[in-house]
N, C-alpha and C positions, 0 to 999 in steps of 0.2 A: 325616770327622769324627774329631777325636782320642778315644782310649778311657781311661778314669779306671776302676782297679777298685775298689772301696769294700769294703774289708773291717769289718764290722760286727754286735756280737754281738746288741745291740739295732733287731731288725726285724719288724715288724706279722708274727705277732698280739700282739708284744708292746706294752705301753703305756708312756706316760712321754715327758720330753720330750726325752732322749737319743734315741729314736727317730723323734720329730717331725723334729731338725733337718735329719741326712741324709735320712731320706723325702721333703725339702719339697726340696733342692738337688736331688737326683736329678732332683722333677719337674722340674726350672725349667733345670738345665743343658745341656740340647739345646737351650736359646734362645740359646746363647752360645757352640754349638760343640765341644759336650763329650758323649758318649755314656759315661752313667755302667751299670756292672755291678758287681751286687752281690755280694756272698760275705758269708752268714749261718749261721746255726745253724739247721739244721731244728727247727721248730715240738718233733717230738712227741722230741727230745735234749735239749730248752733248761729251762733253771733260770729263768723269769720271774718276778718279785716281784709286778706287777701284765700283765693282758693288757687286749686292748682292740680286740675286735674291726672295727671302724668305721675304722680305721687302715687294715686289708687294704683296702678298698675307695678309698684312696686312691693306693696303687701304680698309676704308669702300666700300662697295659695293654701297651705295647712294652718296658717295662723286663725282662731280662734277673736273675733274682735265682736264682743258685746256692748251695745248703742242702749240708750236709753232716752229719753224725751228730756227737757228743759225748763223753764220758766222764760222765755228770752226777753228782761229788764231792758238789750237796747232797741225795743218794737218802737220806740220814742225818733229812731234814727231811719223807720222803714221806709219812709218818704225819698230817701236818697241812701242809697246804699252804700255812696262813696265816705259818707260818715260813720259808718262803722269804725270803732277805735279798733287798733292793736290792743298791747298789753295794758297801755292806758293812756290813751289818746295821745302819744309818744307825736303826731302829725297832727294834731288839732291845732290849727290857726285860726280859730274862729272866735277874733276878742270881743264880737258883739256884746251886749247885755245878755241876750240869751244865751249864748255860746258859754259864757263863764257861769250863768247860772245852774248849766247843766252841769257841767264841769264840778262847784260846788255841789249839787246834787249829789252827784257820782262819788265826788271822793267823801262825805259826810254820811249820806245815807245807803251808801250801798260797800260794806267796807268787810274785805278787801277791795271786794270790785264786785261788778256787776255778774257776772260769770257765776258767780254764789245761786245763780237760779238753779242748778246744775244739780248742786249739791246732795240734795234731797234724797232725786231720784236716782244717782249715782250711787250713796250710802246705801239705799235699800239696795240695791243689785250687787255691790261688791258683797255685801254678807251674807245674801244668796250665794255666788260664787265661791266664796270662802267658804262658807259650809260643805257647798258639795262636792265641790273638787279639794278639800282638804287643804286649801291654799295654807303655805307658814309665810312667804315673804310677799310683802305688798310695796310696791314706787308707786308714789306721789310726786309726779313733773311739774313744775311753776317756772311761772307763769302760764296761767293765772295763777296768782297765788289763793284763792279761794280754793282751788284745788287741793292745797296742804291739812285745809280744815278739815278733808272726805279722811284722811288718813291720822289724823289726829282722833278723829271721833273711832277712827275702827280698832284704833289701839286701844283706846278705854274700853271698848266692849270685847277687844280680843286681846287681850293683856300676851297673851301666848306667839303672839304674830312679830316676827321681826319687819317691822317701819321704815322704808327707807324714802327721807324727802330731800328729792333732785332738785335745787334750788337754782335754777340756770340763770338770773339777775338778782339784783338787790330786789328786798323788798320794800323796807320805808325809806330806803337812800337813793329810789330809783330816779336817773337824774330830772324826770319830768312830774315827779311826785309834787311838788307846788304849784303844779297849776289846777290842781283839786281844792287850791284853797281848804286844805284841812283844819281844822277848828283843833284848839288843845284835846278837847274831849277827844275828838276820832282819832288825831294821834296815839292817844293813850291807848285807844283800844286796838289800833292796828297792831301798836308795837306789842300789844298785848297777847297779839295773836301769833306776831311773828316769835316771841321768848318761848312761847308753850311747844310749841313746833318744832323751836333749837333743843327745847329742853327733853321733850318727849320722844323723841325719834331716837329708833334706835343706831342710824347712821346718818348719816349727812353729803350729798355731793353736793360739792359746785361745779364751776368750767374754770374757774384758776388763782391764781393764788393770793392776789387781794381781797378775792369775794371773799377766800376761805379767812382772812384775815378781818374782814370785815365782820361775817356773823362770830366768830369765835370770838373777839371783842365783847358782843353782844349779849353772850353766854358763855363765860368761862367754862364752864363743865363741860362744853360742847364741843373744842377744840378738839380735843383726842377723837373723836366720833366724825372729825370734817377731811372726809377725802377731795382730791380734786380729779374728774374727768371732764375733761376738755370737749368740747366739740370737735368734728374730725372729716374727711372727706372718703370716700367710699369707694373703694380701686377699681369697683367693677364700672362705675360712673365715666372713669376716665379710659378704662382701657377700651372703650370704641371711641376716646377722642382724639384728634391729629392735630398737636398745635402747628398755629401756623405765622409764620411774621408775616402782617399786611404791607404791600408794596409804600405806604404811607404811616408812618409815624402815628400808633392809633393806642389813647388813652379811654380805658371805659373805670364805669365805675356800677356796681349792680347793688340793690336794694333799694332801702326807705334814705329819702337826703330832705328832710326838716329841717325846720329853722332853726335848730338850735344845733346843727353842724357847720360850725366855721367854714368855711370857702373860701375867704379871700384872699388870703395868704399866699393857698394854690393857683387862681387866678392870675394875682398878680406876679406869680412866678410862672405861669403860664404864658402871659403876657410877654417877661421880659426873655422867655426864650424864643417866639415867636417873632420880637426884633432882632435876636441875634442871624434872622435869614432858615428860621428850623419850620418847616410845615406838617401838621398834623390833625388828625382827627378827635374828636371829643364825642365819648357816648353815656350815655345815662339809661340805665333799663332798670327801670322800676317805680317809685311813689315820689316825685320832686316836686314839691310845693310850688306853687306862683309865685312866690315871691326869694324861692332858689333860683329858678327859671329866668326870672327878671334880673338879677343877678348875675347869675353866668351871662346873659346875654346882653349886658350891659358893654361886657367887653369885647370891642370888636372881633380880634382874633377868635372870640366864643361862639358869635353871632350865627353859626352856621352847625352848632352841635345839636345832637340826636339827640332825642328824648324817644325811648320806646315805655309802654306802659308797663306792669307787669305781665313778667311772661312765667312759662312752666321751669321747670329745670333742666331740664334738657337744655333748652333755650339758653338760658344762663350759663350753660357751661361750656355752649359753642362760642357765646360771647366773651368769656372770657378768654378759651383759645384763639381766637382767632385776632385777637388786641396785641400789642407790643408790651402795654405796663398798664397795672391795674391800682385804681387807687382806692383807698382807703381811708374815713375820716373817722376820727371820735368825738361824740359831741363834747364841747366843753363845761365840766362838771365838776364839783370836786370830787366825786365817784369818780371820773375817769379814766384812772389809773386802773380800774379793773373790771373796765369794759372791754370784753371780748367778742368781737361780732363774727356769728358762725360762718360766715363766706369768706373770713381769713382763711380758714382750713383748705376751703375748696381753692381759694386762689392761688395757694400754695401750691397744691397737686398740680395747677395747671402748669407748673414748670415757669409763670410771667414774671418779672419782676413787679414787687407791689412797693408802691408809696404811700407811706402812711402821714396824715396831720395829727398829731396829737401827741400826748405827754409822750417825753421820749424816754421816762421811765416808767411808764407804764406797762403793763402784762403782756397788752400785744404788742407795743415795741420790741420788748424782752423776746418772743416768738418768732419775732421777723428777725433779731440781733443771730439767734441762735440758729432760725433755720439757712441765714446768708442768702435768704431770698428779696431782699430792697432794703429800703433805708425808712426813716422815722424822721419827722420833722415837727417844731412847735410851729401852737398857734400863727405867729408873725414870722418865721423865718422863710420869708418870699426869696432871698439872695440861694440861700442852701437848696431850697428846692428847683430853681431856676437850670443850678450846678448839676443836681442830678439827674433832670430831664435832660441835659445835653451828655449826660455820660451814658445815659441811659439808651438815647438814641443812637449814637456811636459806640455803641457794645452791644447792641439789642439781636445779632448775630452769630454772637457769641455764648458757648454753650456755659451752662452755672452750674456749680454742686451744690445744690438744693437737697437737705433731708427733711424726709418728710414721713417716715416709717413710721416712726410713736405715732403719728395725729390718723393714721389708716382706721376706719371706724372696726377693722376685724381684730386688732391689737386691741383696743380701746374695749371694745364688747370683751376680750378675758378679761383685764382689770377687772369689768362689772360684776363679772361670776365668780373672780376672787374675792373677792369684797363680798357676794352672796355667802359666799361657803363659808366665809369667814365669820360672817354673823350668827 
């Protein structure tokens, strides 16, 4: 069986759905001839934004997953753990003097990101690895994007190695990249890093087809080299779940919801179906800023919606069955037309209708358009979406032809081993 090393910064206990995607190929690639080995960050060196226990318990049992120690850059944040950033501080609302000088910090002197403490001791252990298991193909998953650099440096010393970098977000276009206050200089050197990366790899994924549009722009030469695999949901996840219509009209919405995801739109189309005599619930499970929070609850009809913290996945996926329609925002960006967020896949499989805010010709418009699983709406169109909660409710009984096969993470894993064989 051929050997694939997965270098990956993001691995159970961590949570999120950058960790789902390689957790779910791993399982599924030994159906197709591929023994995957992992290379992570040990648990008690790692900087996680969210964990998630229930993950651990998903690693095959034969899977192979070598930890290595850290440098962890954000000890600066240990005082309060609820400041640990995401991919990059994608939830930092902290416009204090300090708050932005860390910020400037981060994105100036620690570039890509901070996560580069990793580095180090990751490269010395993957060339172990590679030596003695004879490894030929190595993944490099990003975010972080520091991570692209461990696989960059191993192609120069192993010229022989087929390089494959999983590029699952933008890198310098990522839509909360200015609030790093980057300086010309760091730009130059980000992008510096990001062209070497396009240039040098021997393959290229994204999750969909403006990212790939986006870095092929970037590096000509690198189009022909840019596949897309998508994020995806996991069958075996859902076959012990039983959706269920709640006796009460029930909207949830799961993840990160920051300030820089429009709301109001939905709100107020929220609002105007709750005058039409429509009663419902409203839930939120996951990371809502204060001043989302204050927001939503501004409006009366809101004044009584859930807030649950983050939970496992498990959890999130009884939440989603057990809701009527599940929403969906895109931050507003000029990137966000190929922002793809990995809990579309799962929402899908839940069989719910979702409602999306955001460009309605964007990727995952395009997803939802195809799969005839909900509708898409812009920034300000509070009237259209108002239309669609009332159809929504009054059809919410009725059964939908949802496809969803392509996005199944076992479909998904052979593309990856064809793409292996192929390189």
């Amino acid at each position: 069986m051929n050997k694939v090393l997965i270098i990956t910064y993001y691995w159970p206990p961590s949570g999120g759905a950058g960790v789902q995607r390689w957790l779910k190929f791993s399982k599924y690639l030994p159906q197709y001839g591929w023994e995957p080995v992992i290379l992570t960050v040990d648990p008690g060196f790692a900087a996680y934004p969210v964990t998630d226990k229930s993950l651990s318990g998903e690693v095959p049992a034969d899977l192979r997953v070598f930890t290595t120690p850290a440098i962890d850059y954000f000890s600066i944040y240990k005082k309060d753990k609820s400041k640990i950033p995401s991919a990059g501080f994608a939830n930092n609302t902290d416009n204090t003097f300090k708050g932005k000088v860390l910020r400037f910090i981060r994105g100036n002197f620690f570039i890509p990101d901070p996560r580069r403490g990793w580095n180090g001791y990751a490269f010395r252990k993957a060339c172990e690895i590679i030596e003695s298991e004879g490894i030929r193909h190595v993944i490099t998953t990003s975010p972080p994007h520091s991570t692209q650099l461990i696989g960059l440096k191993l192609k120069t010393k192993y010229p022989y190695i087929k390089w494959v970098a999983d590029l699952r977000d933008p890198w310098t276009d990522i839509y909360y990249y200015s609030q790093f206050y980057p300086t010309i200089i760091s730009k130059a050197f980000d992008r510096g890093y990001e062209k070497r990366v396009l240039k040098n790899s021997d393959l290229i994924l994204t999750v969909g087809k403006s990212l790939k549009e986006l870095f092929a722009a970037k590096f000509k030469m690198a189009a022909n080299k840019i596949e897309i695999i998508t994020n995806g949901y996991d069958p075996e996840d859902f076959g012990k779940m039983f959706p269920a219509e709640p006796e009460i009209f029930t909207l949830s919405y799961t993840g990160t919801l920051s300030d820089t995801y429009p709301l109001t739109s939905f709100l107020e189309g929220l609002q105007k179906f709750s005058q039409q005599g429509n009663y419902f619930h409203l839930k939120f499970l996951g990371t809502v800023t204060p001043g989302q929070r204050d927001l939503i609850r501004s409006f009366p009809e809101c004044s009584d919606a859930l807030f649950y913290d983050y939970a496992d996945h498990d959890e999130a996926l009884k939440l989603m069955a057990s809701s009527s329609l599940l929403l969906l925002i895109i931050p507003d960006h000029h990137s966000n037309k190929s922002i793809i967020t990995g809990k579309i896949f799962e929402y899908l499989a839940s069989g719910k209708p979702i409602i999306c805010i955001g460009p309605t010709d964007g990727d995952a418009a395009e997803i939802i358009r195809e799969s005839g699983c909900g509708a898409s709406f812009g920034y300000d169109d509070s009237e259209g979406i108002c239309e669609y909660l009332t159809s929504a409710a009054k059809d919410r009984n009725n059964h939908r032809n949802v496809s969803t096969e392509k996005y199944s993470r076992v479909e998904l894993t052979g593309k990856v081993a064809g793409l292996l064989e192929k390189i």
